[in-house]
MARVONU-781912 format. One line per field, with one value per residue: residue number from 1; residue in three letters; chain; x, y, z of N, C-alpha, C in turn. Coordinates in pm, 1 decimal, always signed. Each point is the difference from the previous one (the first is absolute). Layout:
BEGIN
resi	NUM;...
resn	ALA;...
chain	A;...
npx	X;...
npy	Y;...
npz	Z;...
capx	X;...
capy	Y;...
capz	Z;...
cpx	X;...
cpy	Y;...
cpz	Z;...
This chain:
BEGIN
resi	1;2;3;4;5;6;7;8;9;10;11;12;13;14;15;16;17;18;19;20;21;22;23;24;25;26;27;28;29;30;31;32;33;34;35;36;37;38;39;40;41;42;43;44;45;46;47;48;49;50;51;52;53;54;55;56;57;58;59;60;61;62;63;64;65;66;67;68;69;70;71;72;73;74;75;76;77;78
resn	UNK;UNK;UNK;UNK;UNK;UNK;UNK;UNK;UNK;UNK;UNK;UNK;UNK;UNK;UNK;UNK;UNK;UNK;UNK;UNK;UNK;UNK;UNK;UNK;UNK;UNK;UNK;UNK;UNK;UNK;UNK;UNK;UNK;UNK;UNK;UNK;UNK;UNK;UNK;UNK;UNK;UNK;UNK;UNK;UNK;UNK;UNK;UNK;UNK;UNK;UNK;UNK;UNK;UNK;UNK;UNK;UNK;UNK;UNK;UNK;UNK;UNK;UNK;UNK;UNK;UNK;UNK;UNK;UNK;UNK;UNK;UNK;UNK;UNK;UNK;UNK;UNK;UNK
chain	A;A;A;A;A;A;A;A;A;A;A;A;A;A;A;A;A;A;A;A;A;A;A;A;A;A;A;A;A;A;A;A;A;A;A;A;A;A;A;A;A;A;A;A;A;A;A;A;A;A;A;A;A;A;A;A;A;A;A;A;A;A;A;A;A;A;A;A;A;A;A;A;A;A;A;A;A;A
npx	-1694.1;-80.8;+24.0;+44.0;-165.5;+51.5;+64.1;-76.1;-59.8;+57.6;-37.7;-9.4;+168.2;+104.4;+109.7;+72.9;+50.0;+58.4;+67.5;-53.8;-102.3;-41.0;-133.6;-4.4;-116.9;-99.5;-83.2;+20.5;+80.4;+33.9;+40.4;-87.3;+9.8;+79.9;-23.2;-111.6;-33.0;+59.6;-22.6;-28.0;+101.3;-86.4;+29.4;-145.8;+55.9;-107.7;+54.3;-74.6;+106.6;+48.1;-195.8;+20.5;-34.9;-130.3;+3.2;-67.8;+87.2;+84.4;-87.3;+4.9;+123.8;-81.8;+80.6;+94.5;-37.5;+84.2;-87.3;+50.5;+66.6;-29.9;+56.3;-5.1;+122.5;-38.9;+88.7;+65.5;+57.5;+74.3
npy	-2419.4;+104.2;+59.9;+81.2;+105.0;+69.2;-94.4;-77.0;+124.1;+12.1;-104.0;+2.6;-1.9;+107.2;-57.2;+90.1;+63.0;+48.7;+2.3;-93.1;+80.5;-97.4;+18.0;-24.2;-61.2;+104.6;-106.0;+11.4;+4.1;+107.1;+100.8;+68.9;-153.4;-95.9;+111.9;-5.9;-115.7;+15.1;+81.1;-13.1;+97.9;+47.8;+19.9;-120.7;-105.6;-100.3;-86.2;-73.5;-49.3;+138.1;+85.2;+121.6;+66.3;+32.3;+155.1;+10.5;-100.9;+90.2;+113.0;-50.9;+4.8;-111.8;-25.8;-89.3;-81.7;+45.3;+39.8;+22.6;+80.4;+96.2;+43.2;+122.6;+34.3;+120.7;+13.1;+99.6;+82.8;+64.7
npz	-481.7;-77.7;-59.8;+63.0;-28.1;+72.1;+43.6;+30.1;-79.7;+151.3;+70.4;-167.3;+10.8;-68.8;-54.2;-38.7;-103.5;+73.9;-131.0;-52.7;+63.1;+117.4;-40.8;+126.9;-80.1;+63.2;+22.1;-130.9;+20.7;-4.5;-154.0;+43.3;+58.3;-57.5;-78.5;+46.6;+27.8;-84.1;-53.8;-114.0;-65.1;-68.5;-163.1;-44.8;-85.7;+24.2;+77.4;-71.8;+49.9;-4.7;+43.5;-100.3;+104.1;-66.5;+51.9;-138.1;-75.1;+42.2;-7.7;-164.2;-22.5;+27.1;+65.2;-13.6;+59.3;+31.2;+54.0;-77.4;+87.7;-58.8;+72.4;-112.6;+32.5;-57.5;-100.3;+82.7;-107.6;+7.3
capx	-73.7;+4.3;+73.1;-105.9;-3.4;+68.5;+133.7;+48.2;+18.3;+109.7;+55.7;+44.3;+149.5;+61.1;+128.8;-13.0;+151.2;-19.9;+129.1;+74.5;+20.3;-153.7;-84.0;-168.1;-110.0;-119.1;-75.1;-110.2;+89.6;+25.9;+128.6;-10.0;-18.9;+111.7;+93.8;-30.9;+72.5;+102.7;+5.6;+73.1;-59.8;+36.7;-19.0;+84.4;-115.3;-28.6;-39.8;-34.2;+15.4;+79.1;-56.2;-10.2;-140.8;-19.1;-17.4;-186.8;-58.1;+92.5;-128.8;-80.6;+89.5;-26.7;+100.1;-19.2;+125.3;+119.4;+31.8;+138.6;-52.0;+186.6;-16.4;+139.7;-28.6;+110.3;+133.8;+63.0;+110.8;+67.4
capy	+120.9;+56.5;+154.3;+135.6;+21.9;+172.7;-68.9;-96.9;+19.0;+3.7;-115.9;-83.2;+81.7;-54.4;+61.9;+68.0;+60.5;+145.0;+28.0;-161.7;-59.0;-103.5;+78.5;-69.8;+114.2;-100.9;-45.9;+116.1;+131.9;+29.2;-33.9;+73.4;-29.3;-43.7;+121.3;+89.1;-68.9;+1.4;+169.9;+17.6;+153.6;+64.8;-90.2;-98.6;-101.3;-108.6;-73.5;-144.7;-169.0;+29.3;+19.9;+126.9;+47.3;+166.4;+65.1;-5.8;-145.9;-32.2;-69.7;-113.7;-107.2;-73.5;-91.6;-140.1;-69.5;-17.8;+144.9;+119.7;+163.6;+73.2;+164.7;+35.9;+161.9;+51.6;+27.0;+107.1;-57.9;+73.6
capz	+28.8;-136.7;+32.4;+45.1;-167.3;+22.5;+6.6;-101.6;-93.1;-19.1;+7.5;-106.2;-111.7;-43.2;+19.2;-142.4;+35.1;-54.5;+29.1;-1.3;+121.9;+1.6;+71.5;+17.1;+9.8;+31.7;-112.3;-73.6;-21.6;-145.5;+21.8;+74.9;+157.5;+28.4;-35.3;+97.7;+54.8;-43.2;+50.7;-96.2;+11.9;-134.4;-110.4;-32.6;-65.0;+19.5;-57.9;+70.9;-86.6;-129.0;-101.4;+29.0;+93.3;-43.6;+150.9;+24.8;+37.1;+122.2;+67.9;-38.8;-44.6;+138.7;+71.6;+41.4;+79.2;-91.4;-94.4;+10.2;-8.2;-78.3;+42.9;-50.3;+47.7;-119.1;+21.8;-143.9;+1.7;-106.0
cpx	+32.9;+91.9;-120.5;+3.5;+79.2;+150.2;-40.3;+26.8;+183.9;+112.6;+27.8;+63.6;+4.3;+139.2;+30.6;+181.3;+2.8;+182.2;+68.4;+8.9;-138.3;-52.3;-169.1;-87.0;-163.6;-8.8;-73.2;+109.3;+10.1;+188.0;-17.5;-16.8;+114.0;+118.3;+30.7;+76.1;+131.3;+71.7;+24.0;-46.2;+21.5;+89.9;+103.5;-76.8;+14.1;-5.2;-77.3;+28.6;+79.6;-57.0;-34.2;-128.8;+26.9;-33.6;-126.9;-43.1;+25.6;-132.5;-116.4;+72.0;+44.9;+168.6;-78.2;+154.6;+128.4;+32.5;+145.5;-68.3;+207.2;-84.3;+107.5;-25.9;+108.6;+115.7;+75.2;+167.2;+112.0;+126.5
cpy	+103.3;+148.6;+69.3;+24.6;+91.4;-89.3;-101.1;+103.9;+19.7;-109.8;-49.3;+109.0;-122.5;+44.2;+26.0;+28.8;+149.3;+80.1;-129.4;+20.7;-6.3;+105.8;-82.1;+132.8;-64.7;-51.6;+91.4;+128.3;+54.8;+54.0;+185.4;+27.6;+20.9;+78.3;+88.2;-83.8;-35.0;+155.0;+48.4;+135.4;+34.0;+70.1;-136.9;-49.4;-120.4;-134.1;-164.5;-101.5;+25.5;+69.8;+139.2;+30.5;+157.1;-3.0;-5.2;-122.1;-64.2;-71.8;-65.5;-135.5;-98.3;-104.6;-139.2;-65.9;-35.4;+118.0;+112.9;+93.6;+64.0;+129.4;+60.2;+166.2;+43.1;+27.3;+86.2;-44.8;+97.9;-32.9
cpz	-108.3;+96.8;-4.8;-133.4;-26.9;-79.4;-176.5;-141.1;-77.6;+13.3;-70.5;-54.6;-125.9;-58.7;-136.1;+25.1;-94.1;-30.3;+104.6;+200.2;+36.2;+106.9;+7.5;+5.2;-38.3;-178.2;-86.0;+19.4;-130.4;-21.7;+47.5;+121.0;+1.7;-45.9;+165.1;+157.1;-5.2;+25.9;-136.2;-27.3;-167.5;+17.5;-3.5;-81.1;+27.7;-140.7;+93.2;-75.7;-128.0;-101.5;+106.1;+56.5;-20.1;+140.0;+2.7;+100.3;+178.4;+125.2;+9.8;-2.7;+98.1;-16.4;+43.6;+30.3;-93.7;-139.4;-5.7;-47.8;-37.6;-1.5;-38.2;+1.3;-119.3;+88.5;-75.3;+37.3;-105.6;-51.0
């Protein structure tokens, strides 16, 4: 029997890791879904897979399964 149409769009995750800990999120996410799910609060900069994400790109820049997300917040220090 298929899922209600309201339900199936969300029925297919997938699991990504964000700061090396695993977070499921729908299919088609971006790394601005998943900043936000995550709670992450500026300023930080991103990176995916080891390759730097400008803040422009955060909500075009679609995730797929097995993806790392490194969320890095400055740090001062004297």
């Amino acid at each position: 029997m298929p899922l209600a149409p309201s339900i199936e769009p969300y029925s297919n995750t997938m699991d990504i890791h964000i700061n090396q800990k695993p977070l499921s999120l729908p299919e088609g996410a971006t790394v601005a879904d998943a900043l936000a799910a995550f709670g992450a609060r500026p300023p930080f900069a991103v990176a995916l897979n080891g390759d730097f994400v400008a803040r422009a790109q955060h909500a075009a820049r679609a995730l797929h399964t097995g993806d790392r997300l490194d969320v890095v917040q400055p740090v001062a220090g004297g």
